[in-house]
N, C-alpha and C positions, 0 to 999 in steps of 0.2 A: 430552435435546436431540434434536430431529427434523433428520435428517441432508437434506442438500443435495444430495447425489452426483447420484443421479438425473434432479432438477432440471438441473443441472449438465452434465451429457451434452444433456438435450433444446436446451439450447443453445450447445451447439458452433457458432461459423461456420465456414460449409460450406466444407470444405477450409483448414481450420486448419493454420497449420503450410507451405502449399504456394506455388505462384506464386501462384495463383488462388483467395485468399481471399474469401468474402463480403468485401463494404465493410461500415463500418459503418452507414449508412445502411440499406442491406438490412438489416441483422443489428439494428439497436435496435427496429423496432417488436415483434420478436418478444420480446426480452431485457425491453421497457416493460413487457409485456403480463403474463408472468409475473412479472416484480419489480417491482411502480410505486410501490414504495415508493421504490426507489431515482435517486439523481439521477445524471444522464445522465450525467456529469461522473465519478463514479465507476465507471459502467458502461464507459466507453470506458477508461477507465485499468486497471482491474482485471480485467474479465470478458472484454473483447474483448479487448484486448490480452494479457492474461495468461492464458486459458484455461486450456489446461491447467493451469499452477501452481497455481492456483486450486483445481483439480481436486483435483490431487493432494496438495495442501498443505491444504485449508480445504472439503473437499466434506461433512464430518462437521457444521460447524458449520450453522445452521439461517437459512437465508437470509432467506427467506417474513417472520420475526420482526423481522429486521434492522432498524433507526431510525437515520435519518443527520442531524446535526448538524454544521454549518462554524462552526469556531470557529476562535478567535485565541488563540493563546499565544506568551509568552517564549521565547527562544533557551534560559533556566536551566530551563524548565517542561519544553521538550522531553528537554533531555539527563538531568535529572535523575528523571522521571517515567513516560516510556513504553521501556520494556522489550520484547526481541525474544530467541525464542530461536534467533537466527539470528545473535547478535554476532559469530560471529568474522566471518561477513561481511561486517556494516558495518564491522569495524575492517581488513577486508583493504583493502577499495573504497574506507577512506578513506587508508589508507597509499599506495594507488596513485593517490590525485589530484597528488602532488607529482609524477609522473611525464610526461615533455614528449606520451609518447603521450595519457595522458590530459587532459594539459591541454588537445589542440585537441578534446576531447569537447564538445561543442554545449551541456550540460547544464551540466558543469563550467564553462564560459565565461559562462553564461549567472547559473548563481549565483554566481561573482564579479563579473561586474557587477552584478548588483539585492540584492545579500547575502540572496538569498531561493530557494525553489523556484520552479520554473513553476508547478506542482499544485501541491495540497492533499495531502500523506500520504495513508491511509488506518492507521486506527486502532481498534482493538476495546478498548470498556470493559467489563471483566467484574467482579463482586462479591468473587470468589474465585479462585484459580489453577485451570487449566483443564489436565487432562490430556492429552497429543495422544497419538496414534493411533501415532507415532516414538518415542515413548516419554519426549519433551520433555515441558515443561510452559508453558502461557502465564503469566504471572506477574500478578498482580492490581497494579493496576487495569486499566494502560493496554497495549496491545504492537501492535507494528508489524505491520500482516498486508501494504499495500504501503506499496514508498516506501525501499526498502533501498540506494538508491543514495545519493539524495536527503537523505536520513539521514546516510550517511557523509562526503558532500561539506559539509553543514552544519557538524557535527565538525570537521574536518577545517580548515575556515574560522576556527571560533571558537579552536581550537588554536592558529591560525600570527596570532591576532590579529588579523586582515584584516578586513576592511569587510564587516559582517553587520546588518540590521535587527534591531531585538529582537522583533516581532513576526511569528506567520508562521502561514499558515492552514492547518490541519488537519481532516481530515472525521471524527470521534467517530462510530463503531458503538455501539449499544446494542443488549445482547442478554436477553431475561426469560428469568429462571429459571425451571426447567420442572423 
């Protein structure tokens, strides 16, 4: 797999991290240009917004390759299908949505009203289980790269039985074997 890292640095927005971050306006034609594969939608959620993480979490995997599909799945499709090796997260974040601090969370309020996320996940389909660089493993098929909140809150929802759509849109990564 042709690693990303590098890629990855050359687009840092300028003062990541600080008061004085590039906008995203400034920062996407540069982000288009080397990835236009990818849609815009995804770039503001993951790349910009999450930098670093991105980074340091997924700089191995091979960008340049990457194929984005929005699709629609069931509430049974998501819980049961896409894998993260990051669970105890989603199961922390979603233990803490019962919580009044987190109930005036803008997100949290926003998925009990429309029983849905604002985004789309983001999600990698792979053939086979993927070894990471942490010594984890991504688990085949599907596994959560963002959307780890979003996730839990979902959970968390269909749990306490509360007003959830069954459908709910997802961005699918495709990545070829190399």
């Amino acid at each position: 797999m042709i690693r990303s890292d590098r890629l990855l640095y050359e687009l840092e927005p300028d003062g990541f991290g600080g008061r004085h971050c590039e906008s995203w306006e400034e920062w996407l034609p540069k982000a288009s240009q080397a990835l236009p594969n990818f849609p815009e939608d995804v770039l503001k959620q993951w790349l910009f917004r999450h930098w670093k993480g991105v980074l340091c979490n997924w700089g191995w995997l091979d960008f340049q390759s990457m194929r984005f599909e929005l699709e629609s799945w069931t509430s049974e499709q998501i819980q049961s299908q896409i894998h993260t090796p990051h669970q105890d997260v989603v199961d922390k974040l979603s233990r803490r949505m019962t919580n009044p601090i987190f109930q005036r969370s803008w997100l949290v309020q926003q998925m009990q009203e429309t029983g849905t996320w604002p985004q789309a996940p983001i999600v990698l389909r792979y053939d086979r289980d993927i070894p990471m660089t942490n010594g984890k493993s991504l688990k085949a098929p599907y596994n959560l790269l963002e959307g780890h909140h979003r996730m839990a809150y979902l959970n968390k929802i269909i749990e306490q039985g509360a007003y959830h759509q069954e459908q709910h849109q997802i961005w699918i990564i495709s990545l070829p074997l190399h």
